[in-house]
C-alpha positions, 0 to 999 in steps of 0.5 A: 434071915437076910442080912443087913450088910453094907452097901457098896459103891457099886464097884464090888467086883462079880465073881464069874465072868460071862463068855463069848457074846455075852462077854462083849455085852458085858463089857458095854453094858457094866458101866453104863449100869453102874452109872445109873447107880445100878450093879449088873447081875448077869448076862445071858444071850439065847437063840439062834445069832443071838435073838435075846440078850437077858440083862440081869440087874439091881440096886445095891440094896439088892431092890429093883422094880419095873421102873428101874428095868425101864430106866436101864433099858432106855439107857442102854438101847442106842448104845448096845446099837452103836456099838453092835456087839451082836450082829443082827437084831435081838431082843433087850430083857432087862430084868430083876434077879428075881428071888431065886437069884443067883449070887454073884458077889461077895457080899451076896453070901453075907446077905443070904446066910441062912438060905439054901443055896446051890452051888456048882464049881468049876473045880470040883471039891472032893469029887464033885462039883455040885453042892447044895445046903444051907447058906452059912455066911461068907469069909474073904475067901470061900463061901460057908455051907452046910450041906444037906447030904452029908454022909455019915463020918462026913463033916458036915459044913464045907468051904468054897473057894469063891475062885472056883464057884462056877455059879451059885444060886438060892433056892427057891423055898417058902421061907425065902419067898416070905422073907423077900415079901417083908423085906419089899423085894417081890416086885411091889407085888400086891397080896392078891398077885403073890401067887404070880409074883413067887420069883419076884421078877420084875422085867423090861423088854425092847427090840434092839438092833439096827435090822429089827426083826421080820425086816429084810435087809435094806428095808 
């Protein structure tokens, strides 16, 4: 079940930070999001000289539709352009977190407990570093799992300190998908779309940049 948890003013900390060009992105784009009354999820910047950048974001009830993608998109289009933090042209993808999301807050853990999670640390934990299991809650510190390959003699629930979570997100099963589509988080989906809407993403894109592409330099 997806728990009710309480909502934060938007200033709760991410976890993981991005690096590089994403970074700088990152930096630009968290306050403009968090103006809007919106939380950045996560950055991500693809193809060669960074042809896309892939903005993940929601409100903080964890919601977020077409409306809302655009919104953050026009919002954030000329000062991504000002401030150039890519150079060249690329893609702007705003979109939801979909339900597959990674979990990137504190209070992502809380509101996930009972899901089935995956999680990959940067410090690995008794030898290894990716975990997989079901989703128990959080405490300040660490993330609660219990795993789905323990062995025998091993204990099955383990701890994992958020500061060594490298990433960490749901798994995609049925019972996220129905819980997600009663709590209204699939995009608005009607039942006859539910096949294509399984990821619950909803998504906005635009050109950014000042040389668009398949323009030469002076044009």
């Amino acid at each position: 079940m997806i728990e009710a948890v309480d909502q934060d003013d938007g200033t709760e900390p991410r976890l993981v930070g991005e690096q590089g060009a994403a970074a700088r992105v990152a930096a630009i784009a968290e306050p403009v999001i968090a103006g809007l009354g919106y939380r950045l999820v996560r950055v991500r910047v693809s193809g060669m000289g960074g042809g896309t950048v892939q903005i993940m974001a929601e409100r903080p009830d964890g919601s977020m539709a077409i409306e809302d993608c655009e919104a953050v998109s026009r919002a954030l289009s000329p000062v991504l352009d000002v401030q150039d933090p890519i150079e060249g042209a690329y893609r702007l993808e705003v979109s939801s977190p979909g339900i597959d999301r990674p979990l990137v807050r504190r209070s992502d853990f809380a509101r996930y407990a009972g899901h089935e999670v995956k999680v990959e640390m940067a410090v690995a934990r008794e030898g290894r570093r990716r975990f997989r299991g079901t989703l128990l809650g959080a405490d300040p510190e660490a993330a609660r799992i219990r795993l789905a390959d323990a062995g025998e003699g091993q204990e099955p629930e383990i701890r994992l300190a958020f500061e060594d979570i490298a990433e960490a997100k749901l798994v995609l099963t049925d019972a996220l998908i129905a819980e997600a589509l009663r709590a209204g988080k699939s995009g608005r989906a009607d039942d006859d779309e539910e096949a294509g809407a399984a990821r619950g993403n909803a998504h906005h894109g635009r050109p950014v940049g000042k040389r668009r592409r398949g323009q030469q330099k002076g044009d």
